[in-house]
C-alpha positions in Angstrom: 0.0 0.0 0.0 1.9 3.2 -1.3 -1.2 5.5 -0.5 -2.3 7.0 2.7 -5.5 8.4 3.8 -6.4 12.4 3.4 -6.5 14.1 6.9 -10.4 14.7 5.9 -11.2 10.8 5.4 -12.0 9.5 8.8 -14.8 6.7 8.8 -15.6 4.0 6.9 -17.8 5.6 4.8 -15.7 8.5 4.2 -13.7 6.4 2.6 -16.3 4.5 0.7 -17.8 7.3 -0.8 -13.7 8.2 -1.8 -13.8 5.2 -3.6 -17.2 5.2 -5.2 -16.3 8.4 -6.7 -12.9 6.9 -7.9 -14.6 4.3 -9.8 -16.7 7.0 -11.3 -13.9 8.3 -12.6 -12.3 5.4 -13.5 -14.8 4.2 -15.4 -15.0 8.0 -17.6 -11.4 7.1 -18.0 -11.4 3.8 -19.3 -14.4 4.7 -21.7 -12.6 8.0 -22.9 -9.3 6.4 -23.3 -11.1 4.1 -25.6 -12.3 6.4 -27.5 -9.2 8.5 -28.3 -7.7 5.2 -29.2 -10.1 4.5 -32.0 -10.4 8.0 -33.1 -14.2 8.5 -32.1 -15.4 11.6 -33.2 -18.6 11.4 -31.1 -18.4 14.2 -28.4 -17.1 12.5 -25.2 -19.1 11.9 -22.3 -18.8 14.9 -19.3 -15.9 13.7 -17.1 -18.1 13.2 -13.6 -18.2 15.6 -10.8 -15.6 14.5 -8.2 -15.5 15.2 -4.4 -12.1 17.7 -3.6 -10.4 14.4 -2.0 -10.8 12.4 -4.9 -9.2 15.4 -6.9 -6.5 15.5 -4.9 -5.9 12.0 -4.6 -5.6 12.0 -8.6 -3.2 15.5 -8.9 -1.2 13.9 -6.3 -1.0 10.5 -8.4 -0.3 11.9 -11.6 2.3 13.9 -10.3 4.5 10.4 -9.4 2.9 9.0 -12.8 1.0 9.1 -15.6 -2.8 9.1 -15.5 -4.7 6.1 -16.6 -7.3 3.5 -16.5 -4.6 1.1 -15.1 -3.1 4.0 -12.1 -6.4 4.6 -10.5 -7.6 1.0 -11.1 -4.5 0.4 -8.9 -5.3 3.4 -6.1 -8.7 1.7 -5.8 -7.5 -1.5 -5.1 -5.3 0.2 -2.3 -7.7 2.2 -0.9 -10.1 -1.1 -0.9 -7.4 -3.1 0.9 -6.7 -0.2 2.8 -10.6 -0.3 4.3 -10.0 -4.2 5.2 -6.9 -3.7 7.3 -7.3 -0.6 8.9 -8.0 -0.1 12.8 -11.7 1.1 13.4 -12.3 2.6 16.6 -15.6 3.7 17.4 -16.4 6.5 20.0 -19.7 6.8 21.6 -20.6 10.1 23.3 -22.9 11.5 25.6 -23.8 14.7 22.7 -23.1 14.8 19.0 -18.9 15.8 19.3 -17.8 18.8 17.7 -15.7 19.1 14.2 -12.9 20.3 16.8 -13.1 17.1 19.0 -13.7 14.5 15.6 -10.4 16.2 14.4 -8.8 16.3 18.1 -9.8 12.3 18.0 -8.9 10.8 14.5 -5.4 12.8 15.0 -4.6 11.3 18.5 -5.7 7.8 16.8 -3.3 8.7 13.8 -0.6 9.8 15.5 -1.0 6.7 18.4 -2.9 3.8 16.9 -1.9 3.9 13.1 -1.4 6.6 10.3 -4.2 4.8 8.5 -7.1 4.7 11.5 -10.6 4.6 10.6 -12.9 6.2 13.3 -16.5 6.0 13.8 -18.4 8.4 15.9 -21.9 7.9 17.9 -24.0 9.5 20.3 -25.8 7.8 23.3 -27.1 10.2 25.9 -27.5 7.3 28.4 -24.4 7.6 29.1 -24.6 10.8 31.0 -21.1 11.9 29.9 -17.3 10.4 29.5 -17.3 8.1 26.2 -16.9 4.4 25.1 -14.6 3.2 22.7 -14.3 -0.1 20.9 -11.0 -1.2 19.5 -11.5 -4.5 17.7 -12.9 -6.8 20.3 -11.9 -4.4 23.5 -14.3 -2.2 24.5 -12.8 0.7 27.0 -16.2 2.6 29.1 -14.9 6.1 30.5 -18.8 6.8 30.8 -20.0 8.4 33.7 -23.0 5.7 34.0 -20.7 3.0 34.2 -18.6 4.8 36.9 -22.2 5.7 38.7 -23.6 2.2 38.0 -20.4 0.6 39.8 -20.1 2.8 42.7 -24.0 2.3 43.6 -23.7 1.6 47.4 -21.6 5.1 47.3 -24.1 7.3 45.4 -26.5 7.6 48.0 -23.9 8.9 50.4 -22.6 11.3 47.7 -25.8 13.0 47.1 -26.8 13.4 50.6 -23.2 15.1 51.1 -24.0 17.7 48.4 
């Protein structure tokens, strides 16, 4: 895998939708390529609307080499492998997070986990505050209902105290 993942591709379907509109693209490409080849003098279909990523994704890989059916066919492939292999860590938190916090998250997970981390995020208001992550099979619970729900015989005492 040569390729890494754009700072803005965080989740799973981020990077779905990166590849969809690869394909798209791909698939112009092909048919165009085709068409120069046999000299088609038909006007050639509009090359599809692609997402900023997937535009810089395809500057950025016909700057190392040249542009064709075969070179994004390839980057697809990566980015598809990529999906397969790549961590995914889920946070669940109390309230919708902010773009600050997502970006504050998926860098920590970059810079600590792997360059390469996919990360999901959810809201559950159950838990009253703190988060839950899942790693794989491990899930870590930093809620606060879990830390109320264990210390039961205490919160009585605590409320009476404030």
């Amino acid at each position: 895998m040569t390729h890494t993942l754009p700072n803005n591709i965080w989740s799973p379907d981020d990077l779905r939708e990166l590849v969809t509109d690869l394909k798209r693209y791909a698939a112009w490409l092909s048919s165009y390529s085709i068409k120069q080849r046999v000299g088609a003098t038909a006007q050639p279909a509009e090359q599809p609307t692609l997402s900023s990523t997937a535009l810089t994704l395809l500057h950025d890989l016909h700057d190392r080499q040249a542009l064709s059916a075969a070179s994004v066919t390839k980057l697809i492939a990566d980015l598809e492998a990529l999906q397969v292999v790549a961590p995914h860590i889920t946070f669940t938190l109390a309230a919708p997070p902010s773009n600050g916090l997502k970006k504050a998250l998926v860098s920590w997970c970059r810079e600590h986990i792997s360059h390469d981390s996919l990360v999901s995020f959810q809201f559950n208001a159950t838990i009253l505050g703190g988060m839950v992550v899942r790693y794989g099979s491990h899930i870590y619970d930093w809620s606060f209902r879990r830390q109320i729900l264990s210390n039961r015989g205490k919160f009585p005492e605590i409320l009476r105290n404030v």
